[in-house]
N, C-alpha and C positions, 0 to 999 in steps of 0.2 A: 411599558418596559418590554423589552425585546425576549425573546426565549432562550433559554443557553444552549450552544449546540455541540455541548460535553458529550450527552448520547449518543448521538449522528457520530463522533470523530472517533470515538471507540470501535463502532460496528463496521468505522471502515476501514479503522485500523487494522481490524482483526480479519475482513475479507482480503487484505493486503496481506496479510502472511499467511494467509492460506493460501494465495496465489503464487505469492512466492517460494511457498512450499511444493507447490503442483508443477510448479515451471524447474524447482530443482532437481525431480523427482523424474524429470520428464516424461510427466502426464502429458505434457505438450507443448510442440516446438515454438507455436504463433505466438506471439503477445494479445493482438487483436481476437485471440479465439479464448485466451485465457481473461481478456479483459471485461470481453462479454457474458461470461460464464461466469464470473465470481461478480460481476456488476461492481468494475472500477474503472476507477480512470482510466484510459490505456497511456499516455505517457508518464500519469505519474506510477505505473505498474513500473514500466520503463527507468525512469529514473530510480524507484527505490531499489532495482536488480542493477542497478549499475553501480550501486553503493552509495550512495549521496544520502545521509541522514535529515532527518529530519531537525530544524531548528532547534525545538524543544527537547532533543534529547542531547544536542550537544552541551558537551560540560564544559564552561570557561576556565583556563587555570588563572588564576589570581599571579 
């Protein structure tokens, strides 16, 4: 059986809103400088500062 990778997606949940905090804060202008420094994706940094949520948090209305 495969290992779950709940842990992995918290830690980099949680380095995405630090970055997104740094970038709001303007700690700094680059994405690519912010992306390397907090070790994320650099598009998906991109995409979440552009507002696009995440699957799972959107809520369907019935």
């Amino acid at each position: 059986m495969a290992p779950r990778q709940q842990p992995q997606q918290s830690c980099n949940e949680g380095r995405l809103s630090l970055t997104t905090t740094a970038y709001k804060s303007k700690l700094s202008q680059s994405f690519c400088r912010l992306a390397k420094l907090y070790n994320v994706p650099r598009l998906t940094l991109q995409t979440r500062l552009n507002g696009v949520q995440l699957k799972r948090e959107i809520v369907v209305a019935n």
